[in-house]
N, C-alpha and C positions, 0 to 999 in steps of 0.2 A: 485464394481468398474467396469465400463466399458469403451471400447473402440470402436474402427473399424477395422477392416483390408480391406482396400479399398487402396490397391498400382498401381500403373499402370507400362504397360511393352511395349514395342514396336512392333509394326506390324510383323510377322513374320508367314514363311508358315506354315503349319502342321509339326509336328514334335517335337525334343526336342529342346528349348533353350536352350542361352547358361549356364544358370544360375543350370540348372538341374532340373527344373521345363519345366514342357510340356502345350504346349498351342493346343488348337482343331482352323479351320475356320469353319466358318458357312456360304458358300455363301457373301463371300466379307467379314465379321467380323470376330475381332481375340479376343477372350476372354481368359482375362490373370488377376492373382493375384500373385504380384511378391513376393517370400520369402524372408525374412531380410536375408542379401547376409552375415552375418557372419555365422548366422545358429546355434552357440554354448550358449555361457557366456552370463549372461542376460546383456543386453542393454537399459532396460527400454522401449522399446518399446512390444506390442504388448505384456502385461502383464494384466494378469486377475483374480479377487482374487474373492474369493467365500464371501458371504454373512457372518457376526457373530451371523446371526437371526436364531431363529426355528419356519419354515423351512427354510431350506440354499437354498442361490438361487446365479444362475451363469448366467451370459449374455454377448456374445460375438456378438458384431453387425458386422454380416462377409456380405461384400458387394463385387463382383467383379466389372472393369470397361469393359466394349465394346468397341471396338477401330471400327475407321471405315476408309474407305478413301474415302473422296470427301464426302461425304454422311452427311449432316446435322440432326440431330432431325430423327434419324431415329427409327421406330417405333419397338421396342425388344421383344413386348410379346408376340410373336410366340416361344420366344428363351427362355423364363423363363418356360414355360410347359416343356423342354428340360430337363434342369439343376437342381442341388440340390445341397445342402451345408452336409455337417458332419465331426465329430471329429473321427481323427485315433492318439493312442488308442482311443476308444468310451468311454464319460465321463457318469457316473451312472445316471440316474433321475428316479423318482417315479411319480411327475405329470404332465411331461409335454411330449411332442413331440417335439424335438429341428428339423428345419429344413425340419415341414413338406410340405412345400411347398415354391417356387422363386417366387417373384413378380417383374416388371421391373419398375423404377422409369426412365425416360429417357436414359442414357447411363451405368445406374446402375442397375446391378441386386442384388438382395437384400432377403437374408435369413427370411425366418417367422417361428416362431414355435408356436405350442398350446398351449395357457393357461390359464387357466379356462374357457376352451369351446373357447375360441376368439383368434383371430390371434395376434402374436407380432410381430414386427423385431427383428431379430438377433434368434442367437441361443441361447437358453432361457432352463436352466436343476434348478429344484426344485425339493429335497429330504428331508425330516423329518431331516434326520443329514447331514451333511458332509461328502463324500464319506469314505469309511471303513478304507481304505490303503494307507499308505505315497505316495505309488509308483502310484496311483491313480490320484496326482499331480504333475505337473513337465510341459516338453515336450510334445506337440500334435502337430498335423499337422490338421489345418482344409481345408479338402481338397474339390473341386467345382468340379464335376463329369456331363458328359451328359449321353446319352442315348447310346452317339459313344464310350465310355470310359472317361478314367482319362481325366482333361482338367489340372489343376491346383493344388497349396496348397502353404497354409501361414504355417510359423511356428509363433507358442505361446507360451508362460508357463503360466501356471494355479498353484495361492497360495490358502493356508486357511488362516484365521486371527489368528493370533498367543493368542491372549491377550483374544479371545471367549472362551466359552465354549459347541460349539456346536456340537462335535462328535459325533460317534456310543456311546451306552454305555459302558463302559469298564474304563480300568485305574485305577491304586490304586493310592488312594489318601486320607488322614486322616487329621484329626482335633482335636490340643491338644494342650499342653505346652510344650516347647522344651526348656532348657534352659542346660549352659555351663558356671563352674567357672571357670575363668581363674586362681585363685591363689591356689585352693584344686583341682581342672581336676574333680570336680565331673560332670556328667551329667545328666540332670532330664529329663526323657521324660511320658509324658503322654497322651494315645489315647482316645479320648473322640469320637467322631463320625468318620465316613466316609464324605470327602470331593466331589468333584468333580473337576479334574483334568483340568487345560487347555490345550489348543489345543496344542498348543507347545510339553509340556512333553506328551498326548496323540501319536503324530505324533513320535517325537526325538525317545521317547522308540523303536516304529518300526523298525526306522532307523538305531539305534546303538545296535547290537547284545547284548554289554555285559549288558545293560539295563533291557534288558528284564529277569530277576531277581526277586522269588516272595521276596526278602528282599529287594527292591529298591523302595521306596515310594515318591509321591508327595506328599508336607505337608503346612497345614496354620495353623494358631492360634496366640497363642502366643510364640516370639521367645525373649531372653535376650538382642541379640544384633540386630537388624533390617538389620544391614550390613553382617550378616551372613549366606550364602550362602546353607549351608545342614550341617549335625551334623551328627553322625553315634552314634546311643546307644547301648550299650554293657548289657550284660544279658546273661540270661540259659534259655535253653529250657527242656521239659522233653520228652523223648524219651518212646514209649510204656510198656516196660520193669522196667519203673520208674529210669534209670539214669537221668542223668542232663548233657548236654554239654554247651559249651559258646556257644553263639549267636551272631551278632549283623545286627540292620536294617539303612538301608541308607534313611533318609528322609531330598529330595531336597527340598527349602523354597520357597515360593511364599509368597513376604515380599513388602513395598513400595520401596526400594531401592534392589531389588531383580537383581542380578549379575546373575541368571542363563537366564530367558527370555530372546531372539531373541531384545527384546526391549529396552533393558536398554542399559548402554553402557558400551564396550570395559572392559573384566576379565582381572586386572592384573596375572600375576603366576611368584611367585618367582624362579631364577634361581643363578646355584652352580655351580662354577667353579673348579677341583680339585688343589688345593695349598698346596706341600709339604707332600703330599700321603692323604690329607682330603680334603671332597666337602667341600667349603668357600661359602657362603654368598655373591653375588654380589648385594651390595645396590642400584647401580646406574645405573641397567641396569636389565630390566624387561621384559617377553614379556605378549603380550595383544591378546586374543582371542573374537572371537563376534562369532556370529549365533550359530549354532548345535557346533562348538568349545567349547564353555564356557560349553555347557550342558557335552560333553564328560571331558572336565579339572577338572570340579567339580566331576562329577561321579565319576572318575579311582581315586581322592585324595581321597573319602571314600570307594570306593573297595580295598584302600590299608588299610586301619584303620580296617573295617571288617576283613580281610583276616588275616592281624596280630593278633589279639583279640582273632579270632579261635583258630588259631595255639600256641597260648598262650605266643605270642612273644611281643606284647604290654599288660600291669598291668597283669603281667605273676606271674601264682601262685607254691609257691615250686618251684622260681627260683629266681638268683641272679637279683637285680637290683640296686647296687652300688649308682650312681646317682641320683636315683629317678626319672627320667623324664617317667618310663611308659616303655621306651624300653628294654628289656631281654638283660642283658651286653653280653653273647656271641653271641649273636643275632649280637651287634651292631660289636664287633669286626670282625666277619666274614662278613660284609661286607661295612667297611671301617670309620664305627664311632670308637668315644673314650667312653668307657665306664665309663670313671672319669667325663666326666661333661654331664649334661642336655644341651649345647650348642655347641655341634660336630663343627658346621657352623657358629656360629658366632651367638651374641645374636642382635633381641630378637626372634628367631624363634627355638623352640624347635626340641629338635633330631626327637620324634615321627614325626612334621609337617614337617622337612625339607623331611624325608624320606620319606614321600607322593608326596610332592610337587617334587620330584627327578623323581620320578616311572610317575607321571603325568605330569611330560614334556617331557620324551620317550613314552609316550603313545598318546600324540596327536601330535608327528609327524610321528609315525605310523597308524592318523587318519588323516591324510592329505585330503584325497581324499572324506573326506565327506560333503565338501561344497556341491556336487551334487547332495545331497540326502535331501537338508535344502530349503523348498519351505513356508516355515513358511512369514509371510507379517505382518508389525505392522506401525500403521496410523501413520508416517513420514516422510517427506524427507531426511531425518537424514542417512544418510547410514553408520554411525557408531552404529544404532539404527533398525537394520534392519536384515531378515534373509539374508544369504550370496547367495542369487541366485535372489534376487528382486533386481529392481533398476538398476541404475547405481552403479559398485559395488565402493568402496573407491580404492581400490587396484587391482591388479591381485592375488594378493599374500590372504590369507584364515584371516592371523594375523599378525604383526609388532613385534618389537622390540623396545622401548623406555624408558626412564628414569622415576624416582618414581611417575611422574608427566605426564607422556604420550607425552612426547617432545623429542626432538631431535629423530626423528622416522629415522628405516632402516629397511629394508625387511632381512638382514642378522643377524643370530644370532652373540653373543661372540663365540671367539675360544674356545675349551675346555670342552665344559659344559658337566656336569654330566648329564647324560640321564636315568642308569641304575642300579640296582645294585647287587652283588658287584660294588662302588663306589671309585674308586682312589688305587686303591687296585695297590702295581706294580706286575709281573704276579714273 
C-alpha cells in the first residue's frame, strides 16, 4: 500500500515553527512538510504496510511543497541537489537505495530511490523477508534534510500484513490433528510435520513476553471444532535420568473461523462476578477483545491449563477429585470453588474453564498497554477486523463490554468481577 506525504505549511522565517517542526529559507523560499498535528494514535492517515510478497517491498511517496511569495513557476532544481529524504529510526532494505537522490517537479520536490539499477519516486525499501523485529514497525519520522541542516519531518507508521507469511525464518509452528471431547475431556493431539507460522503469531510472539515460550506453538490441521481457538495437550516427558514428569504444549489454531488473527472479528471472554463468597457466571454481559488482545486472552487461558497440569492440580493423580471436573478439590477450595460440583459458576462452563477464563481477564487488563506494540494490518476497512494501531481505530478504548451478542456496548466493565485468584474468598 501506498501513499504521499506532501502537507503544506505557511511562510515563515528560519527557525522553529510553531508546530515543532523546523522549516530552513532558501533565498526567498520556505520549504516545509507539516507533521499530522496529533502525532500519536493512528488516524489513518499517513499509513504504510509492507508487501505479503517475497521479496517484501515498502514505498513511501514522500514529497515536500516550496512555498514562494509573488514568485510564479519558479525554477527549484538548484534546490533539489540541496535536499534529501530518509527514515528515522532507518527502515532495513537489502536491495534498494531509498532516497538516493531529490528531483523537483515544479513546486514539488520529490524523493527517488534505486531499483533495480533505475530510478523510482518515493522511498522504495525491498528485503528477501519482512524486517526481523516487531519494534522494526511502528512510528518513523521521515525526515527532509539540506546541506544547512534539519529542515523538516512527517510522522508515519509502518504495518506488516497480518494474514502473509513472509518473515524471517523462525517461529514454531506444526501440522496435525487436534482434537477435544467434550463429554469424556479426552484430548488427541497429533504432530505430523512443521508448519509455517503467520506474520501475526510471528510478530505477537515478540511482543508478548510470556509467548515467547518453547511450549507455545502456532498450529494447522485438523481441528474437531473449527470455532476452537487453541487446546493445550497434556502428556510426560522423560527427563535424562529416565524419570517422567507432566508436560503440556499450548497450540494456537489458524482455523477458517480463527478467533485468535488480528482479522477476524472481536473474542468474546466470559466474565464472573463474586455472588455469596463464589465467582457466578455472568450470561449477559461479556467483554470482547480484538488485535494483539485476543492473541494475549487466548494465550494466558492456556498458560493457565498448562501451569495447572504441571502442578498436578487439573486430572491430578493420587489426589482427591470428588466432582470429576479435572480440578484437584483442595485446590478448588483454597481458592474459592466448591469442590461438590463440576459447576462452581454456574453451568454450562466448567470449574477447570471458568478458572482460566478468571486468571485471563486479570491478565489482559494488566496488558492493557499493548495495543502499541500491535502494527499487524489485514485487507479491510473493517476496524473491528483490524490490528489495533492501523486505521481509524473503533474506539479509544483497546476492547468493549457487551451482551452474548456483542450489543448493548460500553467501555465500562460490571462492578465486581473476579479478576484473580484466590476468588470471592472473604479475607
Amino acid at each position: 500500500m501506498t501513499g504521499s506525504i506532501s502537507a503544506e505549511g505557511s511562510s515563515v522565517e528560519c527557525g522553529a515553527a510553531g508546530s515543532g517542526a523546523f522549516v530552513c529559507a532558501f533565498g526567498g523560499l520556505v520549504v516545509q512538510v507539516q507533521p499530522d498535528p496529533l502525532g500519536v494514535r493512528a488516524i489513518g492517515e499517513n499509513e504504510y504496510v509492507w508487501s505479503g510478497t517475497t521479496p517484501a517491498e515498502l514505498e513511501i511517496n514522500a514529497a515536500a511543497k516550496v512555498h514562494t511569495w509573488g514568485w510564479d513557476g519558479p525554477d527549484t532544481a538548484w534546490l533539489a541537489s540541496e535536499v534529501c529524504f530518509s527514515t528515522d529510526p532507518e527502515i532495513p532494505t537489502d536491495y534498494t537505495k531509498p532516497g538516493i537522490q531529490t528531483v523537483a517537479r515544479g513546486s514539488l520536490l520529490v524523493a527517488q530511490s534505486l531499483v533495480d539499477e533505475n530510478l523510482q519516486d518515493g522511498l522504495v525499501y525491498r528485503s528477501k523477508y519482512l524486517p526481523p523485529k516487531n519494534s522494526d514497525f511502528g512510528k518513523k519520522k521521515v525526515l527532509f534534510e539540506s546541506k544547512q541542516g534539519k529542515v523538516d519531518y512527517a510522522d508515519v507508521e509502518v504495518f506488516y500484513p497480518a494474514e502473509a507469511a513472509n518473515h524471517p525464518p523462525g517461529g514454531q509452528g506444526c501440522r496435525g490433528r487436534f482434537e477435544y471431547d467434550l463429554r469424556s475431556g479426552l484430548i488427541a493431539c497429533e504432530f505430523d510435520a512443521p508448519a509455517v507460522v503467520l506474520n501475526w503469531f510471528y510478530y505477537y510472539v515478540q511482543a508478548y513476553p510470556a509467548a515467547q515460550n518453547p511450549d507455545v506453538w502456532y498450529a494447522v490441521g485438523t481441528v474437531r471444532t473449527q470455532e476452537m481457538s487453541a487446546l493445550t495437550c497434556h502428556g510426560y516427558a522423560q527427563r535424562p535420568d529416565g524419570t517422567r514428569y507432566r508436560k503440556s504444549i499450548v497450540y494456537i489454531f489458524d482455523t477458517p473461523t480463527n478467533y485468535v488473527s488480528p482479522c477476524s472479528g472481536p473474542l468474546p471472554v466470559p466474565l464472573f462476578r463474586c455472588v455469596n463468597g463464589r465467582p457466578t457466571f455472568l450470561p449477559n454481559r461479556w467483554m470482547y477483545v480484538r488485535g494483539i488482545h485476543k492473541f494475549i486472552g487466548v494465550l494466558e487461558h492456556e498458560l493457565v491449563h498448562k501451569q495447572m497440569y504441571e502442578n498436578n492440580q487439573l486430572y491430578p493423580e493420587g489426589a482427591a477429585d470428588a466432582d470429576g471436573d479435572g480440578v484437584l478439590g483442595e485446590w478448588e477450595q483454597q481458592n474459592g470453588f466448591d469442590s461438590r460440583t463440576a459447576y462452581t459458576t454456574g453451568y454450562p462452563i466448567p470449574d477447570a474453564e471458568a478458572v482460566a477464563y478468571i486468571i485471563q481477564y486479570g491478565k489482559l487488563l494488566a496488558a492493557w498497554g499493548y495495543w502499541e506494540r500491535d502494527w499487524a494490518s489485514c485487507p479491510t476497512t473493517d476496524c473491528e477486523r483490524q490490528g489495533l494501531q492501523r486505521g481509524v481505530p473503533c474506539s479509544p478504548f483497546p476492547w468493549f463490554f457487551g451482551d452474548m451478542n456483542g450489543q448493548n456496548r460500553s467501555a465500562d466493565p460490571p462492578s465486581n468481577l473476579a479478576n484473580s485468584l484466590p476468588a470471592c474468598l472473604e479475607p
